[in-house]
C-alpha positions in Angstrom: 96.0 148.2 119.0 94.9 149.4 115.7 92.8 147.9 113.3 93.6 146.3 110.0 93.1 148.3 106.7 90.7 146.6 104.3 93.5 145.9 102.0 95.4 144.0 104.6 92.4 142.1 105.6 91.6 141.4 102.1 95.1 139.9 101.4 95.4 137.8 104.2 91.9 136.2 103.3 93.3 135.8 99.5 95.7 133.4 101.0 92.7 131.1 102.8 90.7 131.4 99.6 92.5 131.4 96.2 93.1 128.4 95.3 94.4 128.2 91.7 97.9 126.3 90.9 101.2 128.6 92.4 98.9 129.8 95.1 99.7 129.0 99.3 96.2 127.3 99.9 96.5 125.7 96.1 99.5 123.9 96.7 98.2 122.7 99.9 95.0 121.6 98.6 96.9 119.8 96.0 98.5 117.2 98.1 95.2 115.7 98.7 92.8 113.3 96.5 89.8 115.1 95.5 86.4 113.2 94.5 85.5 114.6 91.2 82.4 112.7 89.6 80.6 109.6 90.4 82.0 106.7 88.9 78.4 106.1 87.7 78.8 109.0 85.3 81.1 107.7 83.2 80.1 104.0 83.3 80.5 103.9 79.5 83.4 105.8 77.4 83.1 109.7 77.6 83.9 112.4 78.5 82.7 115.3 81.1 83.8 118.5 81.9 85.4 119.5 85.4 86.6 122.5 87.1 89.0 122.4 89.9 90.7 124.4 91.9 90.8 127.3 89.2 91.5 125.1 86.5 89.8 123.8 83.5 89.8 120.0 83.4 88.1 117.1 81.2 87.6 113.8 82.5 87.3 111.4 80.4 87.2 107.3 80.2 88.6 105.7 76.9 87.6 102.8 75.3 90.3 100.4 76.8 88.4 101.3 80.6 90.8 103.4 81.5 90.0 107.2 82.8 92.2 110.8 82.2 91.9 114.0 83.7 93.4 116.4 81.0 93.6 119.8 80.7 90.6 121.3 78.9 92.5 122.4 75.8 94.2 120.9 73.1 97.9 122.3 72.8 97.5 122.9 68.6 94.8 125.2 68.4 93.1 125.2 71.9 90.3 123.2 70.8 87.8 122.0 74.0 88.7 118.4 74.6 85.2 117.6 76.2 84.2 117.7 72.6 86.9 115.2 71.7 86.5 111.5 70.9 87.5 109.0 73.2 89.6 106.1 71.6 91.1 103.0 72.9 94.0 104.7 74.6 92.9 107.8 74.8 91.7 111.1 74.0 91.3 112.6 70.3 90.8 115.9 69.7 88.0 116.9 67.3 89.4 119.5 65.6 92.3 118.2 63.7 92.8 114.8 65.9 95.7 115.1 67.9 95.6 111.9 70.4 96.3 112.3 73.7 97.0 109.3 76.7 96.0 109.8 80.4 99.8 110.7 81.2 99.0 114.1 78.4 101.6 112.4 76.1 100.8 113.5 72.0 100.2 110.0 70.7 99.1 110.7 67.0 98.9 113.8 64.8 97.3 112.9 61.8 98.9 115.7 59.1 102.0 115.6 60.7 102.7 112.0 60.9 101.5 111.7 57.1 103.3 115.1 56.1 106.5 114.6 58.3 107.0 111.4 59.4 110.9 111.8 60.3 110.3 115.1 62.5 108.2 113.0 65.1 106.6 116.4 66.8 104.2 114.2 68.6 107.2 113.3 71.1 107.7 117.0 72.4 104.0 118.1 73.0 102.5 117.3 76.5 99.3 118.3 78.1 98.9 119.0 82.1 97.7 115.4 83.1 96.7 114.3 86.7 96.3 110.9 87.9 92.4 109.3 88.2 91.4 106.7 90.3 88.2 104.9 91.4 87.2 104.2 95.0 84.1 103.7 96.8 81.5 104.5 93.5 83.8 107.9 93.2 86.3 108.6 90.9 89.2 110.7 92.6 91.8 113.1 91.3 95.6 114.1 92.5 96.7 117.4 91.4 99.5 117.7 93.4 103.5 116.8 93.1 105.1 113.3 93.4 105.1 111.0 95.1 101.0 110.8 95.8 99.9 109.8 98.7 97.7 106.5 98.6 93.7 107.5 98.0 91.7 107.3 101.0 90.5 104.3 101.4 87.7 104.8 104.4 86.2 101.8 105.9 82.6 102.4 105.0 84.0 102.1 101.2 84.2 98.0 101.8 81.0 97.7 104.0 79.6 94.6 102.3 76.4 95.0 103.9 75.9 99.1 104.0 74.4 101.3 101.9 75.9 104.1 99.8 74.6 106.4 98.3 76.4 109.7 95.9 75.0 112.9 95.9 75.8 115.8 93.5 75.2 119.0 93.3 76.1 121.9 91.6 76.6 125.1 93.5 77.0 128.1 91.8 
């Protein structure tokens, strides 16, 4: 039986280990909750940066309490949205303040709403948007197709009496 050229080995371990959206393993991965920060790192309104599964993300919590998980740029000049301010219902860009909801729906665009209030441009531009939820002191993220499943909901997440504790680190 012969061996397997590098290139054919190479490919078949391409399909275990990329991971990016359109990919085999990506689309798997996708149709699973993924923990993505502590819920303690965004106990106030902010924002924080997050890469996953190839793709640049910000998560963010508004001022309303409720958290996004947008894509990293804005769609009018690709401004980074971790810079951006949150608001009560959203996300604001800070480079000419286009206003994004958790759903990546355009909620405001300053010029244009002021310049051409009739042309309503705001209802045609959508960001990729992916659902957040918080469980067990983590705050999780879907990134696959509909319908979700629920998020895991382990036992030791209700323990009345247990300890928890959440441990990050980065790893290059």
């Amino acid at each position: 039986m012969p061996r397997d050229s590098n290139a054919e080995a190479g490919s078949r371990w391409d399909i275990l280990t990329k991971t990016g959206a359109g990919t085999p393993m990506g689309d798997l991965l996708r149709r699973y909750w993924w923990p993505i920060a502590g819920a303690s790192e965004l106990e106030r309104p902010g924002t924080l940066p997050v890469r996953l599964m190839g793709e640049d993300l910000v998560l963010y919590k508004d001022l309303g309490g409720k958290y996004g998980l947008l894509d990293r740029h804005c769609r009018h000049r690709r401004a980074d949205l971790s810079y951006g301010y949150v608001e009560k219902c959203g996300l604001r860009c800070n480079y000419h303040g286009w206003l994004y909801d958790a759903d990546g729906s355009c909620l405001a665009q300053p010029y244009e709403d002021m310049a051409h209030p009739e042309a309503r441009l705001r209802d045609e531009i959508r960001i990729k948007a992916y659902p957040v939820e918080e469980l067990g002191g983590l705050l999780w993220a879907y990134l696959g197709p509909e319908p979700r499943p629920l998020v895991p909901n382990w036992e030791f997440f209700s323990w009345k009496n247990g300890f928890r504790q959440i441990v990050k680190a980065e790893i290059p």
